[in-house]
N, C-alpha and C positions, 0 to 999 in steps of 0.2 A: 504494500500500500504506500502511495507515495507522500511524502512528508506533511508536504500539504496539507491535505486531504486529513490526516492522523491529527495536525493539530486544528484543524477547523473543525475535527470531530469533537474536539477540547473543546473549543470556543463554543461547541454548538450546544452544549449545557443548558444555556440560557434563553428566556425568551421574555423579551420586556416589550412589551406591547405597542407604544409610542416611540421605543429607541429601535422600532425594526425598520427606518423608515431610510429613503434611499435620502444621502446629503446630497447639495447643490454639487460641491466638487467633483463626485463621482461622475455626474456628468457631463460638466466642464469637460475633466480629461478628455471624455469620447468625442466631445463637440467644440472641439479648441476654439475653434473659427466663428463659433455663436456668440451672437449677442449676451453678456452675463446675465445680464435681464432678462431674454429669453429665455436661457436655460433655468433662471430660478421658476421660471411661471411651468416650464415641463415639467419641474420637477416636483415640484407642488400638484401638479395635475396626475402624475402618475403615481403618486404617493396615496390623493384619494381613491385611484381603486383597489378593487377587492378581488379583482378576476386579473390571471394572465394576460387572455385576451382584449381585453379591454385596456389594461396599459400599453401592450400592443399596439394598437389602437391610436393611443395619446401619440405615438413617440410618430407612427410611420405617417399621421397626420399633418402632425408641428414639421420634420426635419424638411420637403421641400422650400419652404418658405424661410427657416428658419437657421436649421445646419449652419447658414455660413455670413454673417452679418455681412452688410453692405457697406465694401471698400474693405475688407479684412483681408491684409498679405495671407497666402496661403504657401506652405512650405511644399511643393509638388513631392518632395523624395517620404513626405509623411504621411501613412497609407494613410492617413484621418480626416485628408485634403481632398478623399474621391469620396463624395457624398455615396452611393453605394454600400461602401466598405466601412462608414462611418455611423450606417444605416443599420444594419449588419451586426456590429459591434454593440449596437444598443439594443437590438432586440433580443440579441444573447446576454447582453447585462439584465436586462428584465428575467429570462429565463431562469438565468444563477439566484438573481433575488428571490423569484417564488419558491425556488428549489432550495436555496439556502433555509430559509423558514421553513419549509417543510422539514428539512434535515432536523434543525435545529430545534423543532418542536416535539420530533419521534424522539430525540436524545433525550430532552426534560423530560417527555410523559414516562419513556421507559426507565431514564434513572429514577424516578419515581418509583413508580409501579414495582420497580425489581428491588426497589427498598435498600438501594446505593448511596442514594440520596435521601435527603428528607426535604420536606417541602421548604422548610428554612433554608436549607442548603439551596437547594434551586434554583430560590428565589433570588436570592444572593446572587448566584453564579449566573444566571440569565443576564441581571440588571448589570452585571460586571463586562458582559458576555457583548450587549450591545452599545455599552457606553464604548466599547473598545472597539467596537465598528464604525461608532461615531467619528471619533477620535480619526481614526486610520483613515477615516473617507471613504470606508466600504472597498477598503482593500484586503481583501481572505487572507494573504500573507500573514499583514501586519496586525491583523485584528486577532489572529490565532495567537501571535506572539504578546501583544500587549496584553490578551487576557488568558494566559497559559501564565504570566507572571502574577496576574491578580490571582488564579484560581488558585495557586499552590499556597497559599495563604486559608485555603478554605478543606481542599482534598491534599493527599500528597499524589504528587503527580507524576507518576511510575503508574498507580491504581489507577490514575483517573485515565490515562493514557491507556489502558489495557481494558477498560471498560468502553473510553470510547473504539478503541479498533473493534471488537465483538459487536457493540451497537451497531457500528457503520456499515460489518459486513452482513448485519442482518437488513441494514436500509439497503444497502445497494444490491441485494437478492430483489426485495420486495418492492424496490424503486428505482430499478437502472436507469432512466433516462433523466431521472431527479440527480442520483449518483452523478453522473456524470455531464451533468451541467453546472457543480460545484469544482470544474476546473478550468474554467472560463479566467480570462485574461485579456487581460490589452496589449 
């Protein structure tokens, strides 16, 4: 299992309801070339919903109009400059996002359930779990690391690592296409 993957299964502990929300910068990165203002109103728009397709939706309606503010130098060697490609990128970032919540919620309910956890712990570790996404800009790397340093504060984290690999491989039996939109990248 690749590293990743092992510690987002850490971070996936958590679920805090209002901190599961995409930031502005996340989409920046994808949409260099947008208006900031723009991108804040996308981002705000696809955060109200509740369905895949529907954020879907938000992102492939707003980018031809929007993608690329007017009189923005565009770097041509930066694949993010071919509206396409930058099109693309963002409706696989929505993917990762539903799929990450999903991950992240089978983790809590199961560390629950399997009595790993306790609902204190959880709670904890959720709220830990998405301020460190916050933080990171909804970067999986860096949100795994900043909250695999909070969490070892709460579990020790050898256990908590050896619990998330067993959960994982039972989520990506029972949800491979979920699985495997948690290794999305820009």
């Amino acid at each position: 299992m690749p590293r990743v993957i092992v510690l987002a299964v850490l971070a996936s502990l958590a679920l805090y309801v209002s901190g599961d929300q995409i930031v502005q910068g996340a989409l920046q990165k994808i949409f260099p070339y947008a208006a900031p203002a723009k991108v804040k109103a996308l981002t705000t728009n696809v955060n109200k919903q509740t369905a895949k397709p529907a954020a879907k939706t938000v992102v492939t309606k707003w980018i031809p109009a929007n993608w690329k503010a007017a009189g923005a130098t565009v770097d041509a060697k930066n694949p993010l400059s071919k509206q396409a490609y930058a099109q693309k990128k963002a409706l696989t970032f929505i993917d990762f996002r539903f799929s990450l919540k999903k991950y992240i919620n089978y983790l809590f309910v199961q560390a629950v359930s399997t009595k790993y956890l306790t609902q204190a712990e959880a709670d904890n570790m959720k709220k830990m779990y998405w301020a460190a996404d916050t933080k990171a800009v909804n970067n999986f790397t860096m949100t795994t690391q900043i909250f695999m340093a909070d969490a070892s504060k709460v579990k020790d984290v050898s256990s908590l690592k050896t619990k998330v690999q067993e959960l994982s491989g039972k989520f990506a039996a029972a949800n491979p296409e979920d699985y495997a939109n948690l290794n999305w990248s820009l």
